[in-house]
FIGU-40365 format. One record per residue (C-alpha): residue number from 1; residue in one letter; chain; x, y, z. Coordinates in pm, whole numbers, padded with zeros to 5 digits. Example, Ala and Ser with C-alpha at 12.3 -4.5 7.8 and 13.67 -1.06 7.14 Angstrom:
% residues 2
   lummar   roke   paza     east    north       up
        1      a      A    01230   -00450    00780
        2      s      A    01367   -00106    00714
***
This chain:
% residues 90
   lummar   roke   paza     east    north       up
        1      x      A    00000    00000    00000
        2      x      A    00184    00309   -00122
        3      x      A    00126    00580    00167
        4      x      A   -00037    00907   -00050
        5      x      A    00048    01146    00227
        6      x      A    00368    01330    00278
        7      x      A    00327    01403    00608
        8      x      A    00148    01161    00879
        9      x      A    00000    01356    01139
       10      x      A   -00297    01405    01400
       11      x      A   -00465    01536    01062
       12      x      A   -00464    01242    00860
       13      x      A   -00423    00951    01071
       14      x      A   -00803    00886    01075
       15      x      A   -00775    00853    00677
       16      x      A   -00448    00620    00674
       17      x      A   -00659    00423    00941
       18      x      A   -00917    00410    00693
       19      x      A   -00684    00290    00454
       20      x      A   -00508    00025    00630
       21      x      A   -00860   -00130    00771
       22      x      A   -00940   -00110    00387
       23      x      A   -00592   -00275    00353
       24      x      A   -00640   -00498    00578
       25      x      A   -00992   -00629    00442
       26      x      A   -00886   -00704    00130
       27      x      A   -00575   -00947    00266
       28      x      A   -00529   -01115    00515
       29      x      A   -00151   -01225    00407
       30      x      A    00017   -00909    00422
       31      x      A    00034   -00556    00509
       32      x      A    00307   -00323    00346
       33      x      A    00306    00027    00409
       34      x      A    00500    00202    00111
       35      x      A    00675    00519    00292
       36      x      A    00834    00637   -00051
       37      x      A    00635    00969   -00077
       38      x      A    00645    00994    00294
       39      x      A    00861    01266    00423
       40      x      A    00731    01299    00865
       41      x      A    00569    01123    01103
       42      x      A    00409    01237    01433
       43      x      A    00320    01050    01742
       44      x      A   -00037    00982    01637
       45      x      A    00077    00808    01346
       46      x      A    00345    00631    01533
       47      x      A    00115    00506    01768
       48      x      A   -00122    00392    01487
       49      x      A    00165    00169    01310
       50      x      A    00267    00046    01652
       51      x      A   -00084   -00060    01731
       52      x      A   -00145   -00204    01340
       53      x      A    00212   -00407    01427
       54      x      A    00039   -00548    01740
       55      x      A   -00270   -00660    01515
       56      x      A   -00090   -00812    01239
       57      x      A    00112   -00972    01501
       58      x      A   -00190   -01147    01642
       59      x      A   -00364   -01245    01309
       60      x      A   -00032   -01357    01125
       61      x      A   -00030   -01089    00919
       62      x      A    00343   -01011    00755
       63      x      A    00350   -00626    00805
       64      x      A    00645   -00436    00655
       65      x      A    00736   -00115    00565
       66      x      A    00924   -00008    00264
       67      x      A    01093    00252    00137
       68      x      A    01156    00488    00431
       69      x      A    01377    00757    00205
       70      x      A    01315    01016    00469
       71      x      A    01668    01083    00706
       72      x      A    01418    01290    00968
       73      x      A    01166    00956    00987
       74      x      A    01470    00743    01029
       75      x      A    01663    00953    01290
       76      x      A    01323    00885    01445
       77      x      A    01300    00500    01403
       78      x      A    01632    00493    01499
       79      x      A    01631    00695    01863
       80      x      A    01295    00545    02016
       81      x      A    01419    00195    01816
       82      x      A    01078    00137    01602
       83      x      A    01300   -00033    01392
       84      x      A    01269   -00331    01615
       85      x      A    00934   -00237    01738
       86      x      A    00798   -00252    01407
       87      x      A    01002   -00545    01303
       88      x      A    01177   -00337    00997
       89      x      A    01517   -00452    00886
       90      x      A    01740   -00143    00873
***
């Protein structure tokens, strides 16, 4: 699932909510989260992909994300280690 915001924040986390549910729904193999385009991320949204982690956890759901281009995201990743959290290979 490419990510169509630039920014994930309190803003837009209900819609990329929406779109993982929507996601979600239509497999229930995999969930990758496309962060190409993607350029910040703020608590809200970290707290969403934690909790979406958890679920796909549960379910045996592969989740992955992809494509984090974005040095301020992985500073981020990297200092409260959501790398691990989020089971992405650095």
């Amino acid at each position: 699932m490419i990510i169509s915001f630039n920014d994930l924040n309190i803003y837009n986390v209900e819609n990329l909510y929406k779109d993982i549910l929507e996601e979600l729904n239509n497999s229930s193999v995999s969930l990758i989260l496309d962060f190409e385009n993607v350029e910040k991320v703020d608590l809200s949204s970290i707290q969403l992909l934690i909790s979406t982690k958890k679920y796909c956890d549960i379910k045996n759901i592969n989740f992955n994300i992809i494509n984090i281009n974005s040095k301020k995201i992985k500073q981020s990743f990297k200092m409260f280690s959501l790398y691990k959290t989020l089971g992405i290979e650095v």
